[in-house]
N, C-alpha and C positions, 0 to 999 in steps of 0.2 A: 638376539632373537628370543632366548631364553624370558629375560625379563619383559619383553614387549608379551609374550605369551601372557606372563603371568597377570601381567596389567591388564590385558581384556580379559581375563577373564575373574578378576576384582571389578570390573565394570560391569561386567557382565551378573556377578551375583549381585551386585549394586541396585543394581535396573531390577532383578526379579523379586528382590525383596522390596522394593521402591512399587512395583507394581501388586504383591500381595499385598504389603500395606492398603495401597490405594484401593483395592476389592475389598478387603474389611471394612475398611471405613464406609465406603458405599453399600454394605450388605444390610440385608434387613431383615426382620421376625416377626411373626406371626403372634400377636396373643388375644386374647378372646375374655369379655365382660359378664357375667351371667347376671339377666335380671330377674329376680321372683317376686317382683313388686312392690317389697318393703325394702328387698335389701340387694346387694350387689355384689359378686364376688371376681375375683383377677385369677384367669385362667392361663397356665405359662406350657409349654412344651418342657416333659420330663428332660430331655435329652438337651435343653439349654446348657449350654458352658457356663455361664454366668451365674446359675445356680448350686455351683459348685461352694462359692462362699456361703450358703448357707444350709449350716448342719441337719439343721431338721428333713432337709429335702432327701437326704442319703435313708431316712425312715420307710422309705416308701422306694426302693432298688428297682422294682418291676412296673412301678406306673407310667405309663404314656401320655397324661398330663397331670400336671399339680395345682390345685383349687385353694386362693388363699383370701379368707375375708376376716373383717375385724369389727369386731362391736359389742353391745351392752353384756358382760357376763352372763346376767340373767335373764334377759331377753332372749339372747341367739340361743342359747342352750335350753330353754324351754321348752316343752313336747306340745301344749297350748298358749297362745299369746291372747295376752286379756288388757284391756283398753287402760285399768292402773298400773298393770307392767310397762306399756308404752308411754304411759304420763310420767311415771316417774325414770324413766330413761332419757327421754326428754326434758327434762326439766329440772333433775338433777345432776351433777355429775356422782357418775358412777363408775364401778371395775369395768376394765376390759379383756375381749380373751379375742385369740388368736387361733381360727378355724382352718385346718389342713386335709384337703382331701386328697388320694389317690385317685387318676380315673383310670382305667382300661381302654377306654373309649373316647374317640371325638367329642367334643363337647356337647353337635350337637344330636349326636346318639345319645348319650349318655345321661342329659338333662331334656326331655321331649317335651316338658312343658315351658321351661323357662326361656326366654326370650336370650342369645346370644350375639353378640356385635364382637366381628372380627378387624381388628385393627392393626395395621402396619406400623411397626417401630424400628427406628434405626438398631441396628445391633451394638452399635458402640454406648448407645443409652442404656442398654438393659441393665448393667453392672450396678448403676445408681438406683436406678429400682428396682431389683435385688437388696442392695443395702437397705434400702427404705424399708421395706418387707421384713429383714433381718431384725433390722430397728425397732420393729411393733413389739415383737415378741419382750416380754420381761423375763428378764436372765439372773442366773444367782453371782454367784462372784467368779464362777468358772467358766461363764460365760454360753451354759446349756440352761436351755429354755424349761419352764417351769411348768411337767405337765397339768392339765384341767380335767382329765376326763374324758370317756366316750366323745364322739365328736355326732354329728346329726345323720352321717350315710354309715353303713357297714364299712369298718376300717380306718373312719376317718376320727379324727384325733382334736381336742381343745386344746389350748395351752393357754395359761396367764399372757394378757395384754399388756404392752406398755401405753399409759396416756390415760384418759378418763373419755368420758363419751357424756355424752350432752347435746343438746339441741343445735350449737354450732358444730360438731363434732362428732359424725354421725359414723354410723359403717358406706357410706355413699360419699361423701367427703375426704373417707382414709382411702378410697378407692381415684378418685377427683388427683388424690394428692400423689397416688404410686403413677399414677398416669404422665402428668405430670412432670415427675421425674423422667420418666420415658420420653420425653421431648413432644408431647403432645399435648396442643393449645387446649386444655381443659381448666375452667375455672372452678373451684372447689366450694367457692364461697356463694355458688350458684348450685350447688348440687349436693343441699342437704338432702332430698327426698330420691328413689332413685328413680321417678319419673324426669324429675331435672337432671339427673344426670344424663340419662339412655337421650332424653331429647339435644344434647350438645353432641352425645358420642355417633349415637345414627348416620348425621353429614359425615363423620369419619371414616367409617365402613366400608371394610374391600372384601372380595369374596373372599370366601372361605376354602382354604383346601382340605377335604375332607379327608384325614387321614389318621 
C-alpha cells in the first residue's frame, strides 16, 4: 500500500508539472510599438521575467514599463533634426546608441501624441528578444554597457550601440528585427521607414489593457 501510495502520487506531481509546463508554453504578453513618425520604439512590461537577463533594466527598479530604441548617435540624440543630419545617417554608416526609458505610465498615457500598436507575443519568445535587445547595446570587456549620456525624456538614459546605422539599417528595421524574434511575421527588409513598418504591425494589433 505504502509504495502504491507513493506512486500516485509521483504521477500525480508528474501530471501537474506536465500541466504548468503546458500553461507556459501557451501563455502570452503584451508589448506595445511607439511611432513618432521618423522613428519607432519597443515598449516591454517592467515586471517581465525575461528582462531579468538584462542588466541595464535593474536601472530603472520603480518603472512600470521600459522603452527601448536604437539608432544614428547623432541623429536620435539631437535637440533639432536637420535634413544634412538625416542624409548623412542615411547614407553613411555611422555610431549607434541605445535609448532606455522608464515609464510610470501606460504607454498610451504616457506618449499622447505618438501613435501606439499593442501586439501579442508568445511568452516563451520573449527571452530571444530580450537577448536581441541585450545584444544592441556595446559592452566593454565586463560585459556593462557603455553609458552615452542624458537620454531625450526626464530620466531616460543613452548608451553606446552595437552595429552601424545606414539606409538598410535603420532605428525601424532594429525594431522589424527584435519583433521578429518575438515570433512575429514581420519583414525587416520592408520596414526601413517607420510608416512601412506600423503599416505590416497595424493587421497585428490587439486591444490594449490599460494598465
Amino acid at each position: 500500500m505504502i509504495w502504491r501510495a507513493i506512486f500516485l502520487t509521483v504521477v500525480l506531481l508528474c501530471a501537474d508539472l506536465r500541466s504548468a509546463q503546458a500553461q507556459d508554453e501557451g501563455a502570452h504578453r503584451l508589448i506595445h510599438v511607439a511611432n513618432y513618425g521618423w522613428h519607432t520604439g519597443l515598449i516591454v512590461d517592467a515586471a517581465e521575467p525575461a528582462l531579468a537577463a538584462l542588466p541595464e533594466a535593474a536601472v530603472f527598479p520603480d518603472a512600470r514599463y521600459l522603452e527601448f530604441g536604437w539608432g544614428d548617435a547623432e541623429f536620435y540624440r539631437a535637440p533639432e533634426i536637420t535634413v544634412a543630419m538625416a542624409m548623412r545617417a542615411a547614407l553613411t554608416p555611422t555610431k549607434t546608441v541605445m535609448h532606455l526609458n522608464a515609464m510610470p505610465r501606460p504607454p498610451r498615457q504616457y506618449y499622447l501624441e505618438a501613435e501606439i500598436v499593442t501586439l501579442r507575443v508568445a511568452a516563451a519568445k520573449l527571452p530571444a528578444m530580450i537577448a536581441f535587445i541585450r545584444d544592441s547595446f556595446a559592452r566593454d570587456d565586463a560585459g556593462a554597457a557603455r553609458p552615452a549620456g542624458a537620454g531625450r525624456y526626464p530620466g531616460s538614459r543613452f548608451y553606446e550601440g552595437a552595429g552601424e546605422y545606414h539606409l538598410l539599417n535603420t532605428c525601424n528595421t532594429w525594431t522589424a528585427r527584435a519583433l521578429r524574434q518575438a515570433g512575429l511575421a514581420v519583414d525587416p527588409g520592408n520596414a526601413v521607414t517607420a510608416d512601412d513598418l506600423m503599416a505590416q504591425l497595424r493587421p497585428l494589433a490587439v486591444a490594449p489593457e490599460n494598465r
